[in-house]
BAMIVEX-787414 format. One record per atom (N, C-alpha, C): atom name; x, y negated, z. Coordinates in steps of 0.05 Angstrom, whole numbers. Each point is the difference from the previous one (the first is absolute). Last residue first. Example, Ala and Ser with C-alpha at 12.3 -4.5 7.8 and 13.67 -1.06 7.14 Angstrom:
  atom      c1      c2      c3
     N     257      45     142
    CA      16     -24       1
     C     -15     -22      14
     N       6     115      -1
    CA     -18     -24       0
     C      18     -24       0
END
This chain:
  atom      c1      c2      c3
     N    3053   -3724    1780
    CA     -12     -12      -1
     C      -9      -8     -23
     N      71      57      25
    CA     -26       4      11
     C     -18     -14      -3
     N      96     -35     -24
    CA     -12      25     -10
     C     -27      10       3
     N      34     -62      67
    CA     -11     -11     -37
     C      -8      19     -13
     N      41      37      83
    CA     -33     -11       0
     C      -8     -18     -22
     N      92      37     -11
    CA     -24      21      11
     C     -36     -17       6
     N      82     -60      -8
    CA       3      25     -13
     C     -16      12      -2
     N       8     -36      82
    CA     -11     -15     -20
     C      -4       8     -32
     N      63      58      68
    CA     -41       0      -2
     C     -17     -16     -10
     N      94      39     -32
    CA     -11     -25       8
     C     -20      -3       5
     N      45      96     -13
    CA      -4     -22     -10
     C      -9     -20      15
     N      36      85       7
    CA      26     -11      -1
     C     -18     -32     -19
     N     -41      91      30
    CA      -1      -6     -22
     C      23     -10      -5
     N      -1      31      85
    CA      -4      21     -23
     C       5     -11     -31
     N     -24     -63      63
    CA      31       9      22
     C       1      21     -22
     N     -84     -37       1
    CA      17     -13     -21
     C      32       6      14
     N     -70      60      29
    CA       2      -3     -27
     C      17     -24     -17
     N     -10      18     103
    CA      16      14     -14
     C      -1       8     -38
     N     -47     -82      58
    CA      29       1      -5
     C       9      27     -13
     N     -90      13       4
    CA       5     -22     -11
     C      35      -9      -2
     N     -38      51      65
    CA       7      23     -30
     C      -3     -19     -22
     N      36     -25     102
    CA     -25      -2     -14
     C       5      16     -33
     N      60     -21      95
    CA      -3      -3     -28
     C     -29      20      -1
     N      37     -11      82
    CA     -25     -15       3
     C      13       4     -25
     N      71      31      35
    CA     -20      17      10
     C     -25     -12     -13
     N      74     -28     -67
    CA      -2       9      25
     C     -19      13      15
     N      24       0     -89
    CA      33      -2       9
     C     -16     -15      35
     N     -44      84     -65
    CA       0     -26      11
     C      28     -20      11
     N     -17      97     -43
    CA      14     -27     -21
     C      -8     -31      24
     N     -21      92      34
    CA      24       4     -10
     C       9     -28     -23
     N     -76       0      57
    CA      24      12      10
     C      19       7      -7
     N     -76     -34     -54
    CA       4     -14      18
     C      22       9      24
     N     -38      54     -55
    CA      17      -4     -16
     C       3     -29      14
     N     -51      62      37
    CA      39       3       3
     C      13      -6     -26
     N     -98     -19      22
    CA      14     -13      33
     C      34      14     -15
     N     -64      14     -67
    CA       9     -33       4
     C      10     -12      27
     N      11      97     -56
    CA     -18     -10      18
     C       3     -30       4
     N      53      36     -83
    CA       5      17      35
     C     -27     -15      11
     N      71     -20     -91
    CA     -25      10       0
     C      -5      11      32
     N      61     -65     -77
    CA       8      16      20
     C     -35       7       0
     N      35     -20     -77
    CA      18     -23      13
     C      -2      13      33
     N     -39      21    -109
    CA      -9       8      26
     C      30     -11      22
     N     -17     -39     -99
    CA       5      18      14
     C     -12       1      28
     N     -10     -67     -69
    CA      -7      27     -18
     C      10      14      17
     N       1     -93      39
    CA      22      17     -33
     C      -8      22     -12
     N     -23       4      86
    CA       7     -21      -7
     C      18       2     -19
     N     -72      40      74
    CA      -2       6     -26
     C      27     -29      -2
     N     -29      65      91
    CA       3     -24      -9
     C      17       2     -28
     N     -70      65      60
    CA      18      -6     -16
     C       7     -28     -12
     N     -52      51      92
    CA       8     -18     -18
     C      20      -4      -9
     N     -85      61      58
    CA      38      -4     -14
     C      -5     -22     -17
     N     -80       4      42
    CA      15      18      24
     C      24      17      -7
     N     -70     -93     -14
    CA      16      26      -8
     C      15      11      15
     N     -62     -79      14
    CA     -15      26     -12
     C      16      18      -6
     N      26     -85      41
    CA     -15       6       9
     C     -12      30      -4
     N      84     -35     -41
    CA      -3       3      21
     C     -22      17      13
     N      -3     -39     -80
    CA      10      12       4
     C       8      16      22
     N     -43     -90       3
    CA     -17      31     -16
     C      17      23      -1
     N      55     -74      27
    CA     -21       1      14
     C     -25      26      -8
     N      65     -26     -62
    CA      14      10      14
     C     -20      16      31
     N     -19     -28    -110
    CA      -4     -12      27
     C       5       2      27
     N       5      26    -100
    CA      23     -16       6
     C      -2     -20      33
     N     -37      99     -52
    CA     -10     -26      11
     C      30     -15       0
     N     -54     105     -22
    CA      30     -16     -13
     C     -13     -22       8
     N     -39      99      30
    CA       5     -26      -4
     C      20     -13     -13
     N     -43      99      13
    CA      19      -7      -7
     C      -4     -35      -3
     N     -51      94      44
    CA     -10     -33     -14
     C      37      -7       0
     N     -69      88      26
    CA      32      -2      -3
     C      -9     -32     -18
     N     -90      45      72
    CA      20       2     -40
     C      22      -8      13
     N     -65      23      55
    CA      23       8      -1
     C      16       3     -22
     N     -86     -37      33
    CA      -2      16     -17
     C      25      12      -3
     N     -15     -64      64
    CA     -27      13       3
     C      -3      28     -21
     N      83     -68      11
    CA     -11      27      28
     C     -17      13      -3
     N      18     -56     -74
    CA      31      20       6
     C     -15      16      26
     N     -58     -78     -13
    CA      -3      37     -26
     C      21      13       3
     N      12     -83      63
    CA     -34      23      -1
     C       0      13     -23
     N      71     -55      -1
    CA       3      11      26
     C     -23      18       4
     N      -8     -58     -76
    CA      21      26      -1
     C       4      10      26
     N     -63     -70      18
    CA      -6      22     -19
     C      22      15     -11
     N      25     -74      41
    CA     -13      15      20
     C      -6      20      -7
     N      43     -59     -64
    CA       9      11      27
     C      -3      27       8
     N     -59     -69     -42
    CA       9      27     -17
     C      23      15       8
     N     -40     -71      50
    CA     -21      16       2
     C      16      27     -23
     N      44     -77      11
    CA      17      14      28
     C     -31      30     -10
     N      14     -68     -62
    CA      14      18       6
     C      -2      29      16
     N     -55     -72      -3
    CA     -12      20     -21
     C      23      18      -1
     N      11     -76      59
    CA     -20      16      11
     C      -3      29     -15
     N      65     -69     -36
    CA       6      16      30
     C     -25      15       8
     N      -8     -28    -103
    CA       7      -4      22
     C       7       8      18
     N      24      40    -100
    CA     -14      -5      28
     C      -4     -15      16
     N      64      22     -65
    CA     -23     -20     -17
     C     -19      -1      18
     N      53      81      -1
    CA      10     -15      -5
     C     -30     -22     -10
     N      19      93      40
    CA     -21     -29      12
     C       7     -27     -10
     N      29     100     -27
    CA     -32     -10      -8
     C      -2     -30      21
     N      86      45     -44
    CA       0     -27       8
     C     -34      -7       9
     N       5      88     -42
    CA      25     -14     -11
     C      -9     -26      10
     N     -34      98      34
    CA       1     -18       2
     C      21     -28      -1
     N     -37     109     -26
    CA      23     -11       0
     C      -4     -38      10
     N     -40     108      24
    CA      -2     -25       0
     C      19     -25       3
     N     -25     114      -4
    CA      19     -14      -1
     C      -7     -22     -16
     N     -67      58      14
    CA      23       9      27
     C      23     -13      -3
     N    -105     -50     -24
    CA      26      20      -6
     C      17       1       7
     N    -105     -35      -2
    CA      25      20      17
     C      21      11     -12
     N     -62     -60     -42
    CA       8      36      -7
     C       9       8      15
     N     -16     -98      19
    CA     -25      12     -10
     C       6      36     -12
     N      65     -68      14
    CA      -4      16      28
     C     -27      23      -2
     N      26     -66     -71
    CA      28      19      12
     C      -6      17      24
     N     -52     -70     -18
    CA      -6      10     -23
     C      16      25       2
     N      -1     -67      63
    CA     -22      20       2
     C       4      20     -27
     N      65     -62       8
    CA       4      15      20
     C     -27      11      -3
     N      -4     -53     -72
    CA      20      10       0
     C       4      20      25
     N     -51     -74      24
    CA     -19      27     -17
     C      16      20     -15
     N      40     -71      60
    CA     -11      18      -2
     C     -19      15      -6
     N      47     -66     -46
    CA      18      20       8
     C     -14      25      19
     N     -52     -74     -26
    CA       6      18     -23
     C      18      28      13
     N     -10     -75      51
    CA     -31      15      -2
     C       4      24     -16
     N      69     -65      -1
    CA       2      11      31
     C     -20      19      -4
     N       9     -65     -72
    CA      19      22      -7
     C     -11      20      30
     N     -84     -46     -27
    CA      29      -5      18
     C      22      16      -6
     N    -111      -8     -48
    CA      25      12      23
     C      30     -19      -4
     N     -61       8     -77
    CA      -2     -20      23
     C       4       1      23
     N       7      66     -71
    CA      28     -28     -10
     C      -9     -27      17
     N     -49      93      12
    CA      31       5       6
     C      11     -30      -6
     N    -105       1      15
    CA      22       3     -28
     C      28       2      13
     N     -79      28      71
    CA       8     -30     -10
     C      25       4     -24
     N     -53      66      56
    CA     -10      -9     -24
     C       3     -14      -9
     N      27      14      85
    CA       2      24     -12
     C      -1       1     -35
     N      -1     -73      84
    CA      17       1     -18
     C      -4      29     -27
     N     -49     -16      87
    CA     -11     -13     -22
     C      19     -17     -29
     N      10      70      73
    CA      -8      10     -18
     C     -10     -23     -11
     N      88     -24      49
    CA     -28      16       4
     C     -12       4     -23
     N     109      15      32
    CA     -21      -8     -28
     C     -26       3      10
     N      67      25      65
    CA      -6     -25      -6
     C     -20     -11     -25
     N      37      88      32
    CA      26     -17      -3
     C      -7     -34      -7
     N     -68      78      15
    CA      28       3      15
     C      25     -24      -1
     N     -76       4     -72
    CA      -7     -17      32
     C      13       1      23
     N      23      53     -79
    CA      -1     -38     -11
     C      -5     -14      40
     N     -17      96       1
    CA      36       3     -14
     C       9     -36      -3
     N     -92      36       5
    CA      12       2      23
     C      24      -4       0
     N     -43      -1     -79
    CA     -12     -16      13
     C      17      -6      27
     N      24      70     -59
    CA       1     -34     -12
     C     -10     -16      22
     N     -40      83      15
    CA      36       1       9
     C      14     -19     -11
     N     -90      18     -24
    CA       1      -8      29
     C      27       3       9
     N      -6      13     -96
    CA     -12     -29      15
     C      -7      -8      22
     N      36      88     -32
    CA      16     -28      -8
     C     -12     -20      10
     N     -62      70      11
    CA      20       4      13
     C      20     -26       2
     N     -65      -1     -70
    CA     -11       5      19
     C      28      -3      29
     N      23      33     -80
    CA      -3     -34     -11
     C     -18      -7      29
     N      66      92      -9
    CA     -23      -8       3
     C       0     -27       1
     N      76      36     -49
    CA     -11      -5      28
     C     -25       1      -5
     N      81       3     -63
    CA     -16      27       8
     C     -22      -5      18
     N      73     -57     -36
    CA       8      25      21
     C     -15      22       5
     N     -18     -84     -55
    CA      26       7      -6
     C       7      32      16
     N     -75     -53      23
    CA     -13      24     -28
     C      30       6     -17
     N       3     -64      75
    CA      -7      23      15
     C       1      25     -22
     N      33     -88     -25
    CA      18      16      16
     C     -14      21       9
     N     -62     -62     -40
    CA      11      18     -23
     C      31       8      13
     N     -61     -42      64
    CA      -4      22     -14
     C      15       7     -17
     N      26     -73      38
    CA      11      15      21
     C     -17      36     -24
     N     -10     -80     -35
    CA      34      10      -1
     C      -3      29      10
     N     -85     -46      15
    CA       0       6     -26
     C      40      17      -3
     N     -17     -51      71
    CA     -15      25       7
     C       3       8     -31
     N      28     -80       4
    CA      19      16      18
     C     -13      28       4
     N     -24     -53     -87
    CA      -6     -13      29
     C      22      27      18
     N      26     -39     -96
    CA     -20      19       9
     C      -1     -10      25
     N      51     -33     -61
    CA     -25     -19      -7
     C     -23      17      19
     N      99      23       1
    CA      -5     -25      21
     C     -36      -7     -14
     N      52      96       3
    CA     -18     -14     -27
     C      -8     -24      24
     N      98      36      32
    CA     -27       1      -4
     C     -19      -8     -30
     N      97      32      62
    CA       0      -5     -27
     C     -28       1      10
     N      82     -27      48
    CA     -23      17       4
     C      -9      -9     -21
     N      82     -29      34
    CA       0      -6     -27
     C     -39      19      -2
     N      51      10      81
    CA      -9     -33       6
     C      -8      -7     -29
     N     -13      97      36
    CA      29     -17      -8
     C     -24     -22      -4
     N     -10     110      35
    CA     -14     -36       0
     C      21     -19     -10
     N     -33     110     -14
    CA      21     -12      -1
     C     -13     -23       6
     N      -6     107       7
    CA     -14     -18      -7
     C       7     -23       4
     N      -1     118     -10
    CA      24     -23       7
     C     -26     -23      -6
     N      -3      91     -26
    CA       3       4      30
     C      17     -28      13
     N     -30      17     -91
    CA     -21      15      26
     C      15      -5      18
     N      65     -15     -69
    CA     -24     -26       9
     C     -21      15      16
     N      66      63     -15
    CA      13     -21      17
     C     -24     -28      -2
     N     -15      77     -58
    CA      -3       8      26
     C       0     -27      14
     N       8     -16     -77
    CA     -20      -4      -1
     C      -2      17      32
     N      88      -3     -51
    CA     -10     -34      16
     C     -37       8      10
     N      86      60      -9
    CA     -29      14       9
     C      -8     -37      11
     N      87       8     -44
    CA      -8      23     -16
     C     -37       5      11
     N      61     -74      41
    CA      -2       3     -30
     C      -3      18     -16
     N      -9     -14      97
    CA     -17     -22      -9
     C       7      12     -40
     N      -1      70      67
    CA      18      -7      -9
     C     -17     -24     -17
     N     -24      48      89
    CA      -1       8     -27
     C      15     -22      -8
     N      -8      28      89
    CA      13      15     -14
     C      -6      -4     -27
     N     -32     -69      53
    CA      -5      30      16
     C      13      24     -16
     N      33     -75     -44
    CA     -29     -12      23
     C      -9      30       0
     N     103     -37     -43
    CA     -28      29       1
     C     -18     -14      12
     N      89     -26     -54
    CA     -13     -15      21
     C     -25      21       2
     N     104     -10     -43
    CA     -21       6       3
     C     -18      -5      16
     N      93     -31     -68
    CA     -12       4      26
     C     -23      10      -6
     N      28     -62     -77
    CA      10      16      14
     C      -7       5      30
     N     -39     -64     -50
    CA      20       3     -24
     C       9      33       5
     N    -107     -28      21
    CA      31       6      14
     C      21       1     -21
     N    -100     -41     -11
    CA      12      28      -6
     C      33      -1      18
     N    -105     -49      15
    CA      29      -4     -12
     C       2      31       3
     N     -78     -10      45
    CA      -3     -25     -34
     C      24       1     -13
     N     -15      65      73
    CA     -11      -2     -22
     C       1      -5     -29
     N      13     -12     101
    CA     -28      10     -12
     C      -7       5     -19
     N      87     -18      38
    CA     -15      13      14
     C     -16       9     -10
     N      41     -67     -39
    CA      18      29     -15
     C     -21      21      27
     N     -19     -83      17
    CA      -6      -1     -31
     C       7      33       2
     N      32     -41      81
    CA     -33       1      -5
     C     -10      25     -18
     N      93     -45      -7
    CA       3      26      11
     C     -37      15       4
     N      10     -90     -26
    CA      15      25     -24
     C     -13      24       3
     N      -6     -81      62
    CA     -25       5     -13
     C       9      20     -26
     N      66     -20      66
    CA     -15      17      16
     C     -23       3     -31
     N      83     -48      -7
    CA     -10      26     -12
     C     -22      14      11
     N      39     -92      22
    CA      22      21       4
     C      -4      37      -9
     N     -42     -94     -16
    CA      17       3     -17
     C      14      19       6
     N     -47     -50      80
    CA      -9       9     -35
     C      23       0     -12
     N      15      36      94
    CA     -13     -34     -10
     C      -5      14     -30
     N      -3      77      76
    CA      16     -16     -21
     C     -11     -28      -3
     N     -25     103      44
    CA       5     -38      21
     C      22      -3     -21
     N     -65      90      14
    CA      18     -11     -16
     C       3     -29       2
     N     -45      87      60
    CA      -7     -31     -12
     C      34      -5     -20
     N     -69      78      45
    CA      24       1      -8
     C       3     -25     -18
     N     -67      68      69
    CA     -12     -32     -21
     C      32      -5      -2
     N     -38     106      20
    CA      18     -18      -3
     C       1     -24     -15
     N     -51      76      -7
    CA      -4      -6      22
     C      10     -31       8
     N      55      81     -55
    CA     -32      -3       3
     C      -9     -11      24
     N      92     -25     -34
    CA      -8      29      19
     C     -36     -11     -13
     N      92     -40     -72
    CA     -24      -3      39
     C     -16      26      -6
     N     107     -32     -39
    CA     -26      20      10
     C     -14     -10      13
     N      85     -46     -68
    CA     -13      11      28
     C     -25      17      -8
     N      84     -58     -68
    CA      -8      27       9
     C     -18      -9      34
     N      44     -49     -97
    CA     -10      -3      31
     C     -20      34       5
     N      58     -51     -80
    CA      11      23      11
     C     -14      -1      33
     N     -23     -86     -50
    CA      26       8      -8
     C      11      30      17
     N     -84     -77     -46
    CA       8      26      25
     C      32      13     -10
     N     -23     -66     -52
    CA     -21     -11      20
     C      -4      20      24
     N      86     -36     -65
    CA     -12      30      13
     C     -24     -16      16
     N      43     -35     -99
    CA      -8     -14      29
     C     -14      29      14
     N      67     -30     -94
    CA     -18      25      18
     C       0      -8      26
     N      19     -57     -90
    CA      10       2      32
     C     -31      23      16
     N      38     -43    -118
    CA     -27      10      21
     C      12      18      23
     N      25     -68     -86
    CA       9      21       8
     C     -24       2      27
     N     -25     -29    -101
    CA      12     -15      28
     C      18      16      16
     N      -3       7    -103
    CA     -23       2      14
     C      13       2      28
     N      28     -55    -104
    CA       2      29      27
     C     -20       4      23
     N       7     -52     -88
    CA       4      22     -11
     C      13      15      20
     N     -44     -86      15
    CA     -11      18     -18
     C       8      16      -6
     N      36     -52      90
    CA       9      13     -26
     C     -28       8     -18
     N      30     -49      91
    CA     -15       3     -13
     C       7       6     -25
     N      42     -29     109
    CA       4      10     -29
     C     -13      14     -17
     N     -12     -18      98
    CA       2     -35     -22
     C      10       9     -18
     N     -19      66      71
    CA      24     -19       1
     C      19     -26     -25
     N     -78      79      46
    CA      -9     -19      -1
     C      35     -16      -5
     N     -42     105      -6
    CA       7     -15      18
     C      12     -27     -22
     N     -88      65      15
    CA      20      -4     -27
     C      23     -27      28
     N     -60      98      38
    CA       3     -32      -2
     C      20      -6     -14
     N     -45      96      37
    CA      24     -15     -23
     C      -9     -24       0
     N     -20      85      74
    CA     -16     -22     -21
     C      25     -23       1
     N     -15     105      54
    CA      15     -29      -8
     C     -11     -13     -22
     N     -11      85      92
    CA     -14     -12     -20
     C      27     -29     -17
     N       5     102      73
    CA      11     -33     -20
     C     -22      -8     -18
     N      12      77      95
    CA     -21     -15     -28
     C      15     -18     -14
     N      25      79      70
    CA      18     -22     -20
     C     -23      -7     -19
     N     -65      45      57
    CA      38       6       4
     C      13      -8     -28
     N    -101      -1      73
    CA       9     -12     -25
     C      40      -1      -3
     N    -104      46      43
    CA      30       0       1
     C      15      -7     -31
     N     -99       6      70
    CA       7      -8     -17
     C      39      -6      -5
     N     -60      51      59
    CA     -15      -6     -18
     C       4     -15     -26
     N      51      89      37
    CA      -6     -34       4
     C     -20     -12     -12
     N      15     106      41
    CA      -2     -16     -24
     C      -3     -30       7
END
């Protein structure tokens, strides 16, 4: 069984299209935009399985329709054999999500969040709080941040209480949407480090989406490259560097804009 197997997903969303002619007695015409477009793969249990797109190329969709929050036009998608759209309350137990949009009560203090996530799951409040604790200070938050109002933090601080908060249920499949985005290099590299420590220590299955080639790299062990709403190629990052590099020393950086067919200036505005 996969842990997670996603086959011809489509997601699409209508946009009025825009060409200077205004009628009261017509209504606009409207351009179907594929935010996923027929993308199929598998990850193994165990398995950290990165997705490498710039923004706009569907990775934060595909996320969505994972956990949940979206519905599929067409296609199917299971997490350990259940079916995100007939068994959504199985498929959330067993799943837990970071995106850069992380939703908080910002007037609350970070421990306060972090509780009403624990009494979400069931947890011991006791327990939660020495694993909040250890989880913040792992990655840099000291405790004399713990109690400080979510809206006086740092996008960076925030984001990781978001990673504690997600990590705080252990769960066997951990979706991580862009989590270091807004990071410094240090706080990065520390949240990094930590997916490298719960994938080993606990043997969850973690699904990434980054636009950071470097991260990518570092922590996964397949990579799908997203563009346009499609899956564009997919293989380990040493053979997808062997088979798309155009030479011995290309970098999985060149073989994404060699794949994509875009302008890396292009690409790094975008990102930014």
């Amino acid at each position: 069984m996969w842990a997670l197997e996603c086959n011809n997903a489509v997601k699409s969303f209508y946009e009025a299209e825009n060409n200077g002619k205004h009628s009261l007695f017509s209504r606009p015409k409207k351009k179907e935009i594929f935010a996923v477009n027929r993308v199929s793969f598998q990850v193994d249990k165990g398995e950290t399985f990165g997705i490498l797109g710039q923004n706009g190329s569907g990775k934060s969709t595909l996320i969505r329709l994972i956990s949940t929050l979206l519905l599929a036009d067409e296609g199917e998608i299971k997490v350990f054999g259940h079916n995100v759209l007939d068994e959504r309350l199985e498929v959330r137990r067993l799943i837990n999500r970071v995106s850069v949009d992380a939703a908080f009560f910002k007037k609350l203090s970070a421990w306060e969040n972090l509780l009403y996530a624990a009494r979400l799951y069931g947890l011991n409040v006791e327990e939660a709080k020495q694993r909040s604790l250890e989880i913040l200070e792992r990655l840099g938050l000291g405790a004399e941040k713990f109690n400080s109002p979510l809206e006086n933090l740092s996008r960076g601080q925030q984001q990781k209480v978001a990673v504690a908060r997600a990590l705080l249920t252990s769960p066997v499949l951990l979706l991580l949407d862009e989590p270091t985005t807004g990071l410094d290099p240090r706080s990065k590299r520390d949240v990094q480090d930590f997916i490298v420590e719960v994938q080993r220590e606990h043997d969850a299955t973690i699904l990434l989406t980054s636009h950071d080639m470097y991260e990518v790299e570092k922590l996964c062990n397949r990579v799908a490259i997203l563009h346009e709403g499609r899956l564009v190629a997919m293989d380990t990052p040493e053979n997808l560097k062997s088979k798309y590099g155009e030479t011995e020393d290309s970098s999985l950086e060149d073989v994404f804009f060699t794949l994509t067919g875009m302008d890396w200036k292009e690409v790094l505005e975008d990102v930014e």
